[in-house]
C-alpha positions in Angstrom: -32.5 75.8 -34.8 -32.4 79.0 -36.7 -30.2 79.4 -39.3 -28.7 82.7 -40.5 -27.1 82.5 -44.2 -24.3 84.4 -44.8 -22.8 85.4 -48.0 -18.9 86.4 -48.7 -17.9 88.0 -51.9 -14.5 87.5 -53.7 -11.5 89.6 -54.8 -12.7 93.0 -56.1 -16.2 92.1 -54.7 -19.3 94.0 -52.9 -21.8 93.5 -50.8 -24.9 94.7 -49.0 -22.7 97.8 -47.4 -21.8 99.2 -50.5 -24.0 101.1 -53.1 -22.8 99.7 -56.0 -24.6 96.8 -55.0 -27.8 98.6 -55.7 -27.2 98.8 -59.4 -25.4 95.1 -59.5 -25.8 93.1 -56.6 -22.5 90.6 -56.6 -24.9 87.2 -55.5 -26.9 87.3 -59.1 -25.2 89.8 -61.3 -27.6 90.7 -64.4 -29.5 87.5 -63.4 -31.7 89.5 -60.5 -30.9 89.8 -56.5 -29.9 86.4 -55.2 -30.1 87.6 -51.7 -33.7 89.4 -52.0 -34.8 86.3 -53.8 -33.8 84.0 -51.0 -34.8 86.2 -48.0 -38.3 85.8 -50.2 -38.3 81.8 -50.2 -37.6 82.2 -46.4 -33.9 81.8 -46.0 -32.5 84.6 -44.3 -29.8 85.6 -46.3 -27.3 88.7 -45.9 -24.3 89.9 -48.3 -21.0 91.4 -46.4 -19.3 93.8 -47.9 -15.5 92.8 -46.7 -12.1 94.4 -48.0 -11.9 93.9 -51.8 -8.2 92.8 -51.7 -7.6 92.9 -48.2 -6.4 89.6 -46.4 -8.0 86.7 -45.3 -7.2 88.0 -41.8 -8.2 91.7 -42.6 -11.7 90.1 -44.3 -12.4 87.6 -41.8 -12.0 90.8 -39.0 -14.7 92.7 -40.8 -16.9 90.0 -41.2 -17.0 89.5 -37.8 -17.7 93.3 -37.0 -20.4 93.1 -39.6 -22.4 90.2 -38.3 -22.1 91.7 -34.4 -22.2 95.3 -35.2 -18.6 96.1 -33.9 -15.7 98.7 -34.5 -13.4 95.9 -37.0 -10.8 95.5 -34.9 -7.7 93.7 -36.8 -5.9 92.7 -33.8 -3.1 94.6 -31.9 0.0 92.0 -32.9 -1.6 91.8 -36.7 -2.1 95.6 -37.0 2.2 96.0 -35.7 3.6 93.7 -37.6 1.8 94.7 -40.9 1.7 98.1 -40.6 -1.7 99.1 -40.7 -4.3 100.9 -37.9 -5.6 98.6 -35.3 -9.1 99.7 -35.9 -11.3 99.9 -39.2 -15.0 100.8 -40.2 -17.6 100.9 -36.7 -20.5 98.9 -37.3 -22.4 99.8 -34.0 -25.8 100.3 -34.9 -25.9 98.9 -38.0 -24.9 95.2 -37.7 -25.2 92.4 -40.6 -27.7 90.6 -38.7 -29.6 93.3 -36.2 -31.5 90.7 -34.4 -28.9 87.8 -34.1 -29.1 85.9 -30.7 -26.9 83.2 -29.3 -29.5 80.3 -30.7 -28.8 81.5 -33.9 -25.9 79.7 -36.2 -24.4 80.7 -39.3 -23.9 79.5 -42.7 -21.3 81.1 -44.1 -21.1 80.7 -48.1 -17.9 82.3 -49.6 -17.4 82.9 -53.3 -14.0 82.6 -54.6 -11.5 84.0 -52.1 -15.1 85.0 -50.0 -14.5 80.6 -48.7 -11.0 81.2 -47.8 -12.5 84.4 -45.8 -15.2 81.9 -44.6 -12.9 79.7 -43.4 -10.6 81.4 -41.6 -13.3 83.3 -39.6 -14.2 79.6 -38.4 -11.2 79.0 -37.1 -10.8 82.5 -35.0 -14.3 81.9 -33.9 -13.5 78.4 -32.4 -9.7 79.1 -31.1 -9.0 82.7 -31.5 -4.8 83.4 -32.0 -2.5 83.1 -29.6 -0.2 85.8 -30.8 -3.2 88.4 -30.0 -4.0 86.8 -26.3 -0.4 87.5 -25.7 0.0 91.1 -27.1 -3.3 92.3 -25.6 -3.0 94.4 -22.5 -5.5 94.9 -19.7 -8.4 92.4 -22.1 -7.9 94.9 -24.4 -9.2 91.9 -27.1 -11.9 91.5 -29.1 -14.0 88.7 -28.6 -12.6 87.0 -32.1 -9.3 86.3 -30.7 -10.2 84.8 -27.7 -12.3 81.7 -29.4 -14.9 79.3 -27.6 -17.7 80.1 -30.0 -17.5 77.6 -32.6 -21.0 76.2 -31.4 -22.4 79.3 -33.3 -21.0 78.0 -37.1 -23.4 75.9 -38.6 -21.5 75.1 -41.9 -19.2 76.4 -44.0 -19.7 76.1 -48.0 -17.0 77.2 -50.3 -18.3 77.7 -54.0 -15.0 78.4 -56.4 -12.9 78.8 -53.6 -9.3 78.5 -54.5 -9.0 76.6 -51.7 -4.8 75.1 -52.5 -4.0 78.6 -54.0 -4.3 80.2 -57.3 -1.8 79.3 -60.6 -2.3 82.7 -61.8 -0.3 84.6 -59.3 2.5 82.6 -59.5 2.4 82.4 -63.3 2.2 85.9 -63.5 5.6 86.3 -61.2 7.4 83.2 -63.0 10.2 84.9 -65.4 10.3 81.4 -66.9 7.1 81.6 -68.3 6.6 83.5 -71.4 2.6 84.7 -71.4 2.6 86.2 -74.8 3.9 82.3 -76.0 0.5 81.1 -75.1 -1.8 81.4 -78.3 -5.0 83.0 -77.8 -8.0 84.7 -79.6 -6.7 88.6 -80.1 -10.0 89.9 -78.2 -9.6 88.2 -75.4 -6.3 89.8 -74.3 -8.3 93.4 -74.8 -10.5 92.0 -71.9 -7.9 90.2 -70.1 -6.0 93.9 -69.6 -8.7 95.4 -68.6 -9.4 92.5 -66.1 -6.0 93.1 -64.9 -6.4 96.6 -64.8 -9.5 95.9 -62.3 -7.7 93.3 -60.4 -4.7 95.7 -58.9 -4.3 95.7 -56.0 -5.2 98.8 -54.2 -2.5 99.4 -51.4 -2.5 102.0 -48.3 1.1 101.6 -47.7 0.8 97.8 -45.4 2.8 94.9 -46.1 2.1 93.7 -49.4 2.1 90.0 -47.6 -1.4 91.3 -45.8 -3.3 91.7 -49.0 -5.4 89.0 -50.9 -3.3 88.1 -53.9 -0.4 86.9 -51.3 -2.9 84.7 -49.7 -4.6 83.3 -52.6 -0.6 82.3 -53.9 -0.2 78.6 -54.2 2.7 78.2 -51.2 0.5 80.6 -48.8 -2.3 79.1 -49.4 -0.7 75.7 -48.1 0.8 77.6 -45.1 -3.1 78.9 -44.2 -4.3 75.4 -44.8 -2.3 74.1 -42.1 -3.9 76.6 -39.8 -7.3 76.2 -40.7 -8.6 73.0 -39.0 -12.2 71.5 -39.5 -14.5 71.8 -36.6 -15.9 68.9 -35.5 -19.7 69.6 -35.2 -19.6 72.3 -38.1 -20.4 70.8 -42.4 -17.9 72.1 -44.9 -18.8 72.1 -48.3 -16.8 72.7 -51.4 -18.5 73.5 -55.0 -15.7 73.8 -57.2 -16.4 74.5 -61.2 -14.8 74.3 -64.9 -16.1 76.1 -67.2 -13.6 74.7 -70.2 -13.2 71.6 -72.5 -10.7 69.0 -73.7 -8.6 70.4 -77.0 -5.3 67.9 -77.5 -3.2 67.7 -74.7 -4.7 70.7 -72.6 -8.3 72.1 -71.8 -9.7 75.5 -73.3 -12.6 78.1 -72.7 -16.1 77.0 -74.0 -17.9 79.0 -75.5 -20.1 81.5 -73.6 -16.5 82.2 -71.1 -16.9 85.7 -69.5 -14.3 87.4 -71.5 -12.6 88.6 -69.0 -11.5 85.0 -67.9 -10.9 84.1 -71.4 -7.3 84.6 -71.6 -6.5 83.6 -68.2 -8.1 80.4 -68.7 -5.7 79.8 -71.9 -2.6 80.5 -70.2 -3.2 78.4 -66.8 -3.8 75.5 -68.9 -0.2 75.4 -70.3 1.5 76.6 -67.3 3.7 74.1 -65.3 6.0 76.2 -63.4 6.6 75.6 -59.7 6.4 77.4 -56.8 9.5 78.2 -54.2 8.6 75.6 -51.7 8.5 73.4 -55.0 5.1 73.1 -55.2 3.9 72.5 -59.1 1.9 75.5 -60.0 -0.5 73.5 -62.4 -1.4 69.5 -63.0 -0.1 67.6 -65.5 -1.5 65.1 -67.8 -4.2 66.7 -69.8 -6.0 67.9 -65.7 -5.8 72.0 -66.1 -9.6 72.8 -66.4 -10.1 75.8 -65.1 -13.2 78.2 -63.8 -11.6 81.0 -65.8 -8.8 82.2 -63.4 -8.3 78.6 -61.3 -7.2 75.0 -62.1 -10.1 72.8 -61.2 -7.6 70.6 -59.0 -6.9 74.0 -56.4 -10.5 74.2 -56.4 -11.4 71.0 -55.2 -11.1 71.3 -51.0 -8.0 71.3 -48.9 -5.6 69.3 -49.1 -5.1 69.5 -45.5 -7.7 67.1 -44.1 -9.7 66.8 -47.1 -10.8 63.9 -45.6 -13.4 65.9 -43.7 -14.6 67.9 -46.7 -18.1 67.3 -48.6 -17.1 67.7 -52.3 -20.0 68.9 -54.7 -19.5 68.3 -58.4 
């Protein structure tokens, strides 16, 4: 069995399709090309370049374009009733994988939001969605809606991967929480604006709900999780992280943080707030070690059949 090893970036990520992955490639930052060092060793490994704060529907869409070399077709129900063109980038001719055959599976590895993109592409590859078989005219469809290929996913590995939803979001919309309460050092919040700064989301007049920081929210990402089953015959993986330590009653950056998470980090680890469906927004009792921008608990697997995950610690 050949295996084909896919790689999907996170929020405000890049990939193989975009130049300033020539500079910085996102899979090994300033430590070297992950993906060149990997396709060296024999594994052959290839970097999408999916919608930096586009939906896990919008993502999942172009990854499936990528890999095939298709026109990204987001569906003619999902394209009406968020607002946005049916068709995106054309990949004819210039496909992910140029020489992918039907013997071939896929191991999809998603970074951060890139394992809720991974996992949603999983489930339209086995079962499709039903609101697109009914909207679709004359098999007007792409081949992603109408399912049945769930024999080509091999596993599915989810590495940091807010996989229950992300604190910060709803933190950051909770009146009741006062950020500038939380103490922290006085460079970090220099860092944490301009990580803020970087993190808005870049609209082009859709449905805000169709973007990635209304997915990766703590009660949306529960409504996804009931969607998303686990295949049968495919491995799912989770590698969550922490990247903080014990202080009194809550847990704090070590040293050596990337900045930008620095201040983040802080302020998820006193935040208690809950969600609208009543969901709390962190974990009590001293459990709020985060990655930098995620409690350690959302990170974890689903909490929709969990039971069928493979947790890495």
């Amino acid at each position: 069995m050949k295996l084909k090893f896919v790689f999907i970036h996170g929020t405000a990520g890049w990939g193989s399709y975009d130049k300033r992955n020539e500079k910085m490639p996102y899979w090994g930052m300033r430590g070297g090309d992950l993906i060149s060092y990997l396709n060296q060793k024999g594994f052959d490994s290839y970097a999408v370049s999916v919608s930096p704060f586009g939906s896990a529907w919008d993502r999942a869409c172009e990854l499936y374009a990528q890999i095939y070399g298709k026109k990204t077709d987001y569906g003619t129900s999902h394209s009406k009733v968020y607002g946005h063109e049916r068709f995106g980038r054309d990949f004819t001719g210039c496909a992910l994988i140029p020489d992918l055959k039907d013997d071939m599976k896929l191991v999809l590895i998603g970074h951060s939001f890139g394992g809720t993109t991974a996992r949603l592409f999983a489930e339209l590859m086995a079962h499709g969605d039903e609101a697109e078989r009914a909207a679709a005219e004359n098999g007007d469809i792409s081949p992603l809606f109408l399912g049945g290929m769930e024999d080509r996913i091999h596993s599915v590995c989810a590495a940091a991967c807010a996989m229950n939803g992300n604190s910060s979001f709803d933190m950051l919309s909770d009146p009741g929480f006062d950020l500038n309460s939380v103490k922290v050092p006085w460079w970090s919040r220099y860092f944490g604006r301009r990580m803020s700064n970087q993190l808005q989301t870049e609209t082009d007049g859709r449905d805000p709900r169709d973007c990635a920081d209304h997915d990766m929210q703590i009660d949306q990402a529960a409504i996804l999780n009931e969607r998303m089953c686990t295949l049968p015959d495919v491995y799912y993986f989770s590698v969550p992280c922490s990247y903080t330590k014990k202080s009194n009653d809550s847990y704090v950056p070590k040293k050596g943080m990337e900045p930008f998470f620095v201040m983040r980090s802080y302020q998820i680890g006193q935040y208690t707030g809950m969600t609208k469906r009543g969901v709390q927004g962190s974990v009590r009792n001293g459990r709020k070690m985060t990655e930098g921008s995620v409690p350690f608990p959302k990170l974890r697997h689903s909490e929709h059949r969990a039971e069928n995950w493979i947790l890495m610690i």
